[in-house]
Each structure stands twice: as structure tokens, then as C-alpha cells.
N, C-alpha and C positions, 0 to 999 in steps of 0.2 A: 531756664533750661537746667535737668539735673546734671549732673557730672558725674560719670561710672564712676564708680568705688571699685580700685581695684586692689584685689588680695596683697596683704604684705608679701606672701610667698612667690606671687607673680612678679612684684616691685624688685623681689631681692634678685630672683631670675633676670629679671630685665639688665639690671645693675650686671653681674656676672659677665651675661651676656655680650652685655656693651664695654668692659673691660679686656673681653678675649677680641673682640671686632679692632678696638681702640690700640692695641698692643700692650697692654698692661702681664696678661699673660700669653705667652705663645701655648703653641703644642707641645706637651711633656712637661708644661711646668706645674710644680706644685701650685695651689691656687691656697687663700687662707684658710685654714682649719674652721672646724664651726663655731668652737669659742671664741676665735676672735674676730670670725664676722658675727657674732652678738654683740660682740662688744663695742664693732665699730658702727652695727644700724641701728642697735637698740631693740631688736625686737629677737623673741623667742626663739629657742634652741629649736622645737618644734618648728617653727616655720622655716628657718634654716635649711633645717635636715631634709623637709618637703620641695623645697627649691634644690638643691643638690642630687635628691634621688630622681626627681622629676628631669633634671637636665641629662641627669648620667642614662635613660630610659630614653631620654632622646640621642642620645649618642655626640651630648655637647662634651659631655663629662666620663671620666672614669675615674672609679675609688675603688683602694686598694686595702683591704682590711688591716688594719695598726701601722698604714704607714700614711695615707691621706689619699686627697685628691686632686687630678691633675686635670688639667686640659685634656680633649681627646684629639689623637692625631687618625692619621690614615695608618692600618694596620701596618706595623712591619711586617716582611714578608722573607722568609728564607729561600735558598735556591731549592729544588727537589731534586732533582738529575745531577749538580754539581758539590763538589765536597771542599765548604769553603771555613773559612776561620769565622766564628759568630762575633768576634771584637774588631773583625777587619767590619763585616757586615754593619755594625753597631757607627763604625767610627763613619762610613761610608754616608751616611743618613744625618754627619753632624752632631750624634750623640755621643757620650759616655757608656763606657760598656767597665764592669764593674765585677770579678770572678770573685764568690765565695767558697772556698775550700772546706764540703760538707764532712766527706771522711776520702782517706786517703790510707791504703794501707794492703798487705798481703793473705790473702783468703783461700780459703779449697775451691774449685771451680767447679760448680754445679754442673749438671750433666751439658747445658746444653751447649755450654760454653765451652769444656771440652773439648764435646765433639768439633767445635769450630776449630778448636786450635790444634785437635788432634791429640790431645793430652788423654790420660786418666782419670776418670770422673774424681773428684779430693786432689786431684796436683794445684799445686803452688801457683797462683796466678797475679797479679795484679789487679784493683778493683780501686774506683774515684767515683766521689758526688760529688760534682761543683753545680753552685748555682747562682745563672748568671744575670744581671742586670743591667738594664739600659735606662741610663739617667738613675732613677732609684727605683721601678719599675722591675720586677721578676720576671723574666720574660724566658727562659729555658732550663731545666733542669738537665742535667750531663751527666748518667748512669754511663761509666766504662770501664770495660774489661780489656786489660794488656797482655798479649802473651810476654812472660821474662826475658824467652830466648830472645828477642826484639829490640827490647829495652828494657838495659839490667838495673839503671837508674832512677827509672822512672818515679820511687817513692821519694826519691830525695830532690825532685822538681818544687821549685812555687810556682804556683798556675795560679796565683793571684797577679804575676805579674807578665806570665805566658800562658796560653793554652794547651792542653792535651795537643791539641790538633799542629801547633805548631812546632811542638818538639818531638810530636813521632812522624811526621810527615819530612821534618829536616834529618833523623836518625835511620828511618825507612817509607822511601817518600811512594806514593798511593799504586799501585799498577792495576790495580780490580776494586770497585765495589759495589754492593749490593743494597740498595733501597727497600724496606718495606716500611706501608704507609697504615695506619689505625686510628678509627678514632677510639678514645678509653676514657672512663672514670678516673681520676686520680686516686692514688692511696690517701691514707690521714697522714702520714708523713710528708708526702708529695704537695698535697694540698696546702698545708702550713705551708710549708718554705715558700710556695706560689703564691699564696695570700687570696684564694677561692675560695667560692661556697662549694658546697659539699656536690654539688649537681651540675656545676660547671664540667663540661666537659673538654679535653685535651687532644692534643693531636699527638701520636706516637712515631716519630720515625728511627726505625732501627736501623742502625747499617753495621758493615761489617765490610771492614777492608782491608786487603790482602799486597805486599808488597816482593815483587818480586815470584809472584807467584805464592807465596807465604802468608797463611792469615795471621795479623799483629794485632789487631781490636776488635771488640764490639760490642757497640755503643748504642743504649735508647735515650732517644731526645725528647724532652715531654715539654711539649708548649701550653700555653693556656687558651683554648678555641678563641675567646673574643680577643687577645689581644695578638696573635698571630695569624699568618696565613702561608701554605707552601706554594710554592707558583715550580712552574718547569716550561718548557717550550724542546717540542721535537721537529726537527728540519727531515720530512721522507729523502729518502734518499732515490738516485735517477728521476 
């Protein structure tokens, strides 16, 4: 009786497979790079790469351009209706949450922004890109606008070691905000630091929140569609 001949690619699949079932890798963990699972089965970068792509299409895997590939979990999920810290959310799930400090600094405020804060279209505003990570994973990008009168300090924060959220919310904590939800194309800037193709698409949520009756931010959140999800729940009221 013959005996199936089955593809290296499928053998090395198998393997993977049975390393993430086995506990060798959990979810979120990086898994070996492709050169040195050639170097550990012996067989072709080519077949490799077809095992990898073929798992991440099934949603065993996801890869992240120049940083690797990890196990895939069950999406994180942000709250939509509530205005929470993304490092409390990060830590809450077991992970590492990880703030990169894109730019940070004092700019003219474009009209719309202004109008939110009430200013002079060119007045003096406060403006941050952080970009943040879970485990090693890019998982949100943090476009935000400060009103000064709010918080006079704010350029002289590290938000590698605290969030926006957590130092204007202790300096002028939330009384009003406002959600709006998109879905958007990334920019090419946007893109890089997220580590997507060009067609991936993103989830936008803008908010703008006011304290005291005072708007003090406002901020777009730009997730990556497949590795994120918003959720909310409304209780009717009577």
C-alpha cells in the first residue's frame, strides 16, 4: 500500500501547528523567524514562507512587516462608549503595553481644532504622536491636540512612562465626550509605524473631550482593522 507523500510545506505547517496546541508558543508570542526554521528542518526558505503565509490566511498566524511573526490571539478590543487608558487595557489582557514617543511639540492649530478649543485658527496649541504597542505588536496610533490653557506642561511629560490620557485626565479629569467612529485608509506615514500593506484598512475613533465644561483635547486613534476591534454595550433606559 502506497503511503501519501505529503508536502514539506504542509509537514512544516503541521509542526507549527503542533508547537502552538503543545505550549511551545502561546498567543502573542513571537514564533522563529524563517531563517532559522530553515535552518532547523532543513528545507527551503520557499517552503517556509508558504507554510507561514498559508497559516497567517488561516488566521493561526500574524506577521508583521520588519518585526516577525507571532501566534494569533482573539482580537483586542477597545471600549467605544467609555474613555479608558490603552496601557490599563493592555495590562488587563496580561500583556505589555509599550508607548513610542513619535513627535511631541508646540504647533499653529489648524482650523478645526480651533474651532474645538475656541481659539484663532494659527494659535499656539499643543500636538503628540505616540505609538503604541502590545507585547511588540503596533496596535494604535495616538494623534493629539492639547488645549495650553489645560495643561501648561504637557511638552515637558514622558508618555513613555505615562499616558496623555493619564496625565490630563489627573490635571482636568473627563465631564463630556464625544465619539466618532470611521473606517480610513492609512497614510504612508501611518502605515510604516503600523507595519501594514498599503490596503489594509483602519478603524478611526476621534474623540474630543471637555472638562468642566471646557474642551482640553482632541484626539484620532487609528487601529489596524485585523488586529483590532471597538465593542460598546447600551443598557435603554425605563
Amino acid at each position: 500500500m502506497n503511503q501519501e507523500i505529503v508536502p514539506h510545506y504542509q509537514r512544516v505547517k503541521r509542526m507549527i501547528a503542533d508547537r502552538i496546541a503543545g505550549g511551545t508558543w502561546h498567543p502573542g508570542d513571537r514564533i522563529s523567524s524563517e531563517a532559522e526554521l530553515v535552518k532547523e528542518l532543513g528545507v527551503s526558505r520557499m517552503t517556509i514562507n508558504r507554510a507561514l503565509r498559508e497559516l497567517t490566511i488561516e488566521g493561526v498566524l500574524t506577521r508583521v512587516q520588519g518585526v516577525g511573526t507571532f501566534v494569533a490571539s482573539v482580537k483586542p478590543q477597545a471600549a467605544l462608549f467609555e474613555v479608558r487608558n490603552i496601557a490599563e487595557e493592555i495590562a488587563e489582557r496580561g500583556h505589555q503595553h509599550r508607548a513610542a514617543v513619535i513627535s511631541l511639540k508646540a504647533v499653529p492649530a489648524p482650523d478645526e481644532i480651533a474651532e474645538t478649543f475656541g481659539l484663532k485658527t494659527g494659535a499656539r496649541v499643543f500636538h503628540s504622536i505616540l505609538l503604541h504597542r502590545e507585547n511588540d505588536l503596533p496596535v494604535q496610533i495616538e494623534d493629539r491636540y492639547v488645549d495650553p490653557r489645560h495643561a501648561a506642561d504637557y511638552l515637558e511629560q514622558d508618555f513613555t512612562r505615562q499616558t496623555p490620557y493619564v496625565y490630563l485626565t489627573a490635571i482636568a479629569p473627563i465631564s463630556e465626550a464625544e465619539h466618532i467612529i470611521e473606517a480610513v485608509l492609512p497614510s504612508t506615514t501611518e502605515r510604516k509605524l503600523l507595519k501594514i500593506d498599503a490596503h489594509e484598512p483602519c478603524l478611526q475613533l476621534t474623540r474630543r473631550t471637555w472638562s468642566s465644561g471646557k474642551p482640553v483635547s482632541h484626539v484620532r486613534l487609528i487601529y489596524p482593522g485585523s488586529r483590532y476591534r471597538l465593542s460598546g454595550r447600551i443598557a435603554p433606559k425605563g
